[in-house]
N, C-alpha and C positions, 0 to 999 in steps of 0.2 A: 468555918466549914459550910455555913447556909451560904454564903456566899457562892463559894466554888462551885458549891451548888447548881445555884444561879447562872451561874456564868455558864458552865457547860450546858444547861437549858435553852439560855441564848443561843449560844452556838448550835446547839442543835435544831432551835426554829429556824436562823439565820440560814443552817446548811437547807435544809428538808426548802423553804420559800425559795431559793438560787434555783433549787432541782425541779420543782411546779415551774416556775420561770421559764427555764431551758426545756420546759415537758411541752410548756406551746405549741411547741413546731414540730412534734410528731404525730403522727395520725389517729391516736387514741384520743389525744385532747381538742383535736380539729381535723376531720376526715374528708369535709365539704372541699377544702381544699386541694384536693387529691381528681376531684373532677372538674368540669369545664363549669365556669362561676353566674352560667345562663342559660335558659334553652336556646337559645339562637347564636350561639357563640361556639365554636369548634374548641376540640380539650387541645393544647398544646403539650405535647410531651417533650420529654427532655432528650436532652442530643444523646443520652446513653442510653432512654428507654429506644428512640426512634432506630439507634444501629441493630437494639435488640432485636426490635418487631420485624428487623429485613433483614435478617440474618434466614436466607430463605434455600433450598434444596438447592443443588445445580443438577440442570434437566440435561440427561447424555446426549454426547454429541454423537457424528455419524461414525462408527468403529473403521478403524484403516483397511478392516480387508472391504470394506466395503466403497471406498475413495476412489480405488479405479471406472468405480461402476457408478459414480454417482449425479451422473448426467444422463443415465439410460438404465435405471433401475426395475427391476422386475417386480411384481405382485409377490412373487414368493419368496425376495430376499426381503421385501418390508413385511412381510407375514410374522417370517422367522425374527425377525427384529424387535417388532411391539411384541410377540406373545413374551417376551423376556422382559424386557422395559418398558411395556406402555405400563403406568401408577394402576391401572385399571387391575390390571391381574397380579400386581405386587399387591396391591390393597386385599386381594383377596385369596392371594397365599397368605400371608401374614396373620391372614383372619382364622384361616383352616388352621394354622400349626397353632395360633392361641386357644382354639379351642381343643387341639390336642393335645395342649398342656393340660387347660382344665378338664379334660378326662381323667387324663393321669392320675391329676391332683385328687380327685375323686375315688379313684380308686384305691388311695392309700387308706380309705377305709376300714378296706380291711384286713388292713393289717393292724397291730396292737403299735398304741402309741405308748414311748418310751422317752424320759423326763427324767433329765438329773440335776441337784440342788446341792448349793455348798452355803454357808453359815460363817462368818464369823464376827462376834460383838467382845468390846471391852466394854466394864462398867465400871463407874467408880462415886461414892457418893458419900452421904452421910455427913458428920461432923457437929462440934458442938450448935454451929449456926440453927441447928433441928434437932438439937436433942438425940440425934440416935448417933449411935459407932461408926465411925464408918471405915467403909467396905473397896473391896477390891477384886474383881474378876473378871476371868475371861472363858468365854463357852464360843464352841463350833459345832457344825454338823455338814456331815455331804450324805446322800443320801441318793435313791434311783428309784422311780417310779413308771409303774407299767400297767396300764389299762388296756382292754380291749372290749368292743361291745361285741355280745354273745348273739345277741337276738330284739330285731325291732319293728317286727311285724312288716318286714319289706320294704321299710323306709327307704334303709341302705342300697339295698337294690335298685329299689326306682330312683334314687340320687344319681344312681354311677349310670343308669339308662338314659338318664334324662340328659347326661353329660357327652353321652355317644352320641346321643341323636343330634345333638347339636353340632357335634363334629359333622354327622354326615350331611346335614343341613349347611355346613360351612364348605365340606367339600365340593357339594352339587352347586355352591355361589359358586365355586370356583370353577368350575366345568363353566357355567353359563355367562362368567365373566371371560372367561378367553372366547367362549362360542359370540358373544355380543361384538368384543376388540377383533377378530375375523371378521362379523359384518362389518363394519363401522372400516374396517382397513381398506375389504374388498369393491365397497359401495362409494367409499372416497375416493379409490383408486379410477373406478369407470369412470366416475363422475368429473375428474380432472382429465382424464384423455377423452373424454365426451366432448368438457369445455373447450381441449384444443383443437379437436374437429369444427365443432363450435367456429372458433375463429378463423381458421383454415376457408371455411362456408361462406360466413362473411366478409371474406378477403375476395372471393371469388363472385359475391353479390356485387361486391365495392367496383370489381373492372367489369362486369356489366351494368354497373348503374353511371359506369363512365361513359360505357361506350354509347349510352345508349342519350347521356349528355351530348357528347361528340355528334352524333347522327343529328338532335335539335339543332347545334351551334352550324352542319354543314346548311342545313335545307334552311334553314337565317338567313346564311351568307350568300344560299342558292337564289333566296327569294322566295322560294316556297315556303317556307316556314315563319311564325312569328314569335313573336320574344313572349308570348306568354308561355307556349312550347319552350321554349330554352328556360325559362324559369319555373318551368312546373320539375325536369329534369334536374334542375340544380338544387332544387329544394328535397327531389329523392334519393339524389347524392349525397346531403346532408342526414338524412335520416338514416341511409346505411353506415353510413362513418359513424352515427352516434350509436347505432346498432355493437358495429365494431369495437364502437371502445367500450360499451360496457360489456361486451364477449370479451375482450381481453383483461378486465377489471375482474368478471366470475375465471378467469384461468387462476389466477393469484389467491382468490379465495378459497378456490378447492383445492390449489396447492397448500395454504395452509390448512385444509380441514385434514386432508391428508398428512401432513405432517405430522397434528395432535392428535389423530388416533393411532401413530406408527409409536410415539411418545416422542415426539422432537419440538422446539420450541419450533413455531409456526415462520417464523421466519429465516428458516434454516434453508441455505443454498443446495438446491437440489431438484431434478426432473426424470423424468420414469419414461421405460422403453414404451412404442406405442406400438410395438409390432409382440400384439399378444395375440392368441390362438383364440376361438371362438370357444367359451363352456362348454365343456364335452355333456351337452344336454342332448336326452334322446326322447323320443316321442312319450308323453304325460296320460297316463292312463283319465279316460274321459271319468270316472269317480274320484273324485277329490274328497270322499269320507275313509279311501285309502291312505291319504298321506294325511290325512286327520288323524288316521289310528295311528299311523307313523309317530306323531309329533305328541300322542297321549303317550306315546312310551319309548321317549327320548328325549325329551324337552328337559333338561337339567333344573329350569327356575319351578316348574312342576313338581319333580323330586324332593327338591329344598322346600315345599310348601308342604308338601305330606310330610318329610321329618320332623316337619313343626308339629303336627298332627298328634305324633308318635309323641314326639316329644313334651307337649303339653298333655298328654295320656299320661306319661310318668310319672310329671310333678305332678298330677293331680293325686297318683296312689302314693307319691314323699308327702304331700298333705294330708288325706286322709292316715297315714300313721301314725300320726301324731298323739292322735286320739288313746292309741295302745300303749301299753308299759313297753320299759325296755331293759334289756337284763345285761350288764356289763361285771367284768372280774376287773379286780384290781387287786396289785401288787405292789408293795413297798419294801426298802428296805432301807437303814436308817443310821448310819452314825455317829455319835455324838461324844463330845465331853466337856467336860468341866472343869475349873481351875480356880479355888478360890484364892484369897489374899494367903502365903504363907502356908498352903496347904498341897497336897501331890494332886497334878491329871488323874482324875475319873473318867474312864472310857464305859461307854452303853452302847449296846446295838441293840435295834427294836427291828422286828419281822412280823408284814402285815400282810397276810393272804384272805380277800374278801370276795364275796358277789354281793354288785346292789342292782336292784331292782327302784327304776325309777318311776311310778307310776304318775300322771296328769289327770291331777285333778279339776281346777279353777285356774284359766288361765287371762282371764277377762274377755274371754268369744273373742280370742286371736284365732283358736285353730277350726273352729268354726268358719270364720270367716277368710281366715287362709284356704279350704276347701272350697269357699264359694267363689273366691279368686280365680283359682283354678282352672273351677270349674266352666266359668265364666271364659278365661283365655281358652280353653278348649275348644268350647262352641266357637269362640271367635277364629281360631285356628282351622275349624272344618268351615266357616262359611267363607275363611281365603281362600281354602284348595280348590270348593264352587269354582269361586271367581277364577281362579287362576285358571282352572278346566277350560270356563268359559272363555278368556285371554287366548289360551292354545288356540283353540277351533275356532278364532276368530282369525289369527293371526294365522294362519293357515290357509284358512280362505280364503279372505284378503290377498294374499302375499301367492295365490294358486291363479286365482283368476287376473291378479296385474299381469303375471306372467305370461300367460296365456295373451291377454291383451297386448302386449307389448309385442310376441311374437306376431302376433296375426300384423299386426300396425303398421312393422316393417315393412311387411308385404304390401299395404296399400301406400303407406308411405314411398316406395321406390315405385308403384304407379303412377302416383301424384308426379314425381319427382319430375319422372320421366314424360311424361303427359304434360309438366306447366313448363320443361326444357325446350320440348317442340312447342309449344305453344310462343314461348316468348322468344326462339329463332323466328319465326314467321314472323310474330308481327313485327321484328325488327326488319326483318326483311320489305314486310309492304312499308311500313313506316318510311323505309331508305327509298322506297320505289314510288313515294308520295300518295301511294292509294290506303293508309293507315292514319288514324290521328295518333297521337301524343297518349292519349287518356287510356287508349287500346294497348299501348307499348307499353306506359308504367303499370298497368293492372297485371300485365304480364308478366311485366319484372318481380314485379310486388309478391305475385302468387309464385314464379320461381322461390323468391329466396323464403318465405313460408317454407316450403316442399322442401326445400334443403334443411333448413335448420328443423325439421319434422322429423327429416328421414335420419338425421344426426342425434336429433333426442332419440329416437324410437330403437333406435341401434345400443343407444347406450341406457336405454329404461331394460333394455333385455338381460343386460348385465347383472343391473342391480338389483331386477325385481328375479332373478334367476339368484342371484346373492342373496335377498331378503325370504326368497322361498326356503333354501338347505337352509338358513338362521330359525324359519319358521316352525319347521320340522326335529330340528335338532340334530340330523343328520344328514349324509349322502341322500341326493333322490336317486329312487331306483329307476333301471331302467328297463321298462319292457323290450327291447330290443329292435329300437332303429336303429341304421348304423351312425357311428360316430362322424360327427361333421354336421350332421342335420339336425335343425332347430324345427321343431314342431310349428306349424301355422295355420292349422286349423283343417277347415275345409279346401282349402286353396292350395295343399299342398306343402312342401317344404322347402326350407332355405337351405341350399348348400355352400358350405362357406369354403 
């Protein structure tokens, strides 16, 4: 018998050493293995974690009613587009409705929670091995239990408050995540038909930096002219063309900026009409602490900063209840039986109707200092709202005065325009008529295509910084009553478009 013994002893070290052996190569006994085996050595993953990690979203494509149009797309079919699909404003519904779940969740408070329970064991034991008799039984129970808390000095209240505010803080992200994906659309959108003006300008520098090549290479061949003249020309030829190609390098890039804010992958085949109407902008009241009160009470990311306010005021009074008793009923009901070896079912039922009273005594300066948490996020929560105040009326002013500037800009921009146009007619004129030098002609090429691509940017900072202004405000500006068509410009009068 010691034998046998023995031997199943063996066997059982024999088994248990194989299982350590085979335990090597899992991560409990060797985990270092599981990272990259250096700091200067990248982690190689496996060909099924690598298919995991790029198992990645597919970004929409352009919808079919939209394919007829989608070589001359308008600002307000890409509008209507991204507010649905750009990740921007999905990310923050998703956010809003999660936290309208945990409202909800919240408010089951108070209601009584209700709990049912079932039971069942066999037992069986005994024998001479122990000296007692043995035994044979079996017992069940199901039973239903029902609590609700009575009274907890406002805890519960400010729980379920604390859980609203955060909704409406989630809501107001979501106002101010679509009001952002509108800038971000409409400021992309100038900014790409800007760039193609842009190059349009440039194409129109490039055959006057030709012609004005052409005029050098005649008065060469006339005699009158000399080859440092033709190669001062060709070397301004070369700076418009590079001019050119990087104005048609930024078309590409603000077609894709526009892309990712519409929600499309950036390299999505596709171009927008450039026959848009002029921002129904009407003359801007000379106080700009007007559309500062504006944007003090429409600014959505404002709103969302004071619900934090609100909201850290809540939990601070779900903290301080802590400190109180709390008076809860409890109901049970219970039944059970019993079945020994050889014996009949006993049935019992038991009925428990209580109130307990829980009071907080010593809890190791948790709720203490849960209060000072708080209280702490609170203060921190009013000196964001400051800031955020301060953000508004920055962002207001800013974004009042570019605009302003931008209009007035035009204005002198299309005198520049017009002013360096006749200027560099002449001197190509005397230049052809040999009473001009070379230095006089490209200075005046030079300040042409300046005045163009000015008058091109200042056209299209009107858009954006008219775009960046309603972002600013959080809403429509108002209009005192110019009429439609005219851009405000200052003193000088107005643009009619």
């Amino acid at each position: 018998m010691a034998c046998i013994k023995h031997g199943y002893l063996f066997i059982v070290l024999l088994a248990a050493g194989h299982l350590i052996s085979c335990a090597g190569g899992v991560p409990e006994f060797d985990p270092y293995k599981e990272a990259s085996p250096a700091p200067g050595e990248e982690w190689v993953p496996s060909e099924k974690e690598r298919a995991k990690s790029f198992e990645l979203e597919e970004l929409p494509a352009m919808p079919e009613e939209l394919r007829p149009d989608e070589e001359k797309l308008t600002l307000s079919q890409l509008v209507d587009f991204a507010l649905v699909n750009n990740p921007t404003t999905q990310v923050a519904w998703q956010d809003a409705r999660a936290a309208a779940a945990v409202w909800a969740q919240s408010r089951g408070l108070y209601y009584p929670q209700i709990g049912g329970t079932a039971t069942y064991a066999y037992a069986k034991g005994g024998g001479s091995s122990t000296g007692s008799d043995p035994y044979e039984e079996q017992y069940a129970n199901i039973g239903l239990t029902l609590s609700y808390l009575l009274f907890d000095f406002g805890g519960r209240e400010a729980q379920i408050d604390a859980a609203r505010l955060a909704l409406i803080n989630a809501n107001w992200n979501q106002n101010d995540a679509i009001q952002n994906v509108l800038n971000a659309v409409a400021v992309s959108y100038y900014n790409f038909i800007g760039s193609k003006a842009l190059v349009s300008a440039f194409q129109t520098n490039l055959e006057e930096a030709q012609t004005s090549l052409e005029a050098a290479e005649l008065r060469l061949e006339a005699g009158v002219g000399t080859l440092p003249d033709v190669l001062q020309a060709r070397a301004q030829l070369s700076q418009v063309e590079l001019d050119l190609v990087d104005a048609e390098g930024n078309v590409q890039i603000f077609r894709g900026q526009l892309a990712t804010a519409v929600g499309w992958p950036a390299n999505i085949s596709y171009d927008v009409s450039d026959n848009e109407t002029e921002p129904p902008v009407a003359a801007l009241s000379d106080n700009v602490n007007d559309l500062i009160d504006i944007g003090m009470n429409n600014r959505p990311d404002l709103a969302a900063v004071q619900a934090t306010v609100r909201e850290q005021e809540a939990l601070l009074r779900e903290a301080k209840a802590q400190f109180f008793p709390t008076i809860s009923a409890t109901a049970q009901v219970l039944e059970w039986w019993v079945k020994p070896e050889g014996a009949t079912r006993d049935y019992f039922t038991n009925y428990l109707v209580g109130l307990q009273l829980q009071v907080p005594i010593f809890q190791g300066f948790t709720i203490i200092n849960s209060v000072r948490e708080a209280r702490a996020e609170l203060e921190s929560a009013r000196a964001a709202l400051k800031l955020q105040e301060q953000i508004v009326i920055n962002d207001v002013w800013n974004a009042y005065f570019n605009f302003r500037t931008a209009v007035q800009s035009l204005n002198a921009a299309g005198n520049l325009l017009e002013s360096a146009a006749e200027s560099y007619e002449a001197s190509l004129a005397r230049y052809k008529a040999g009473v001009g030098d070379i230095i006089e002609l490209l200075n005046a090429q030079t300040t042409l295509a300046q005045a163009r691509a000015e008058y091109v940017q200042s056209k299209t900072d009107i858009f954006t910084s008219y775009a960046d202004l309603v972002n600013a405000i959080g809403t429509e500006l108002p209009s005192p009553g110019a009429p439609e068509g005219e851009i405000p410009a200052g003193e000088g009068g107005t643009i009619t478009q």
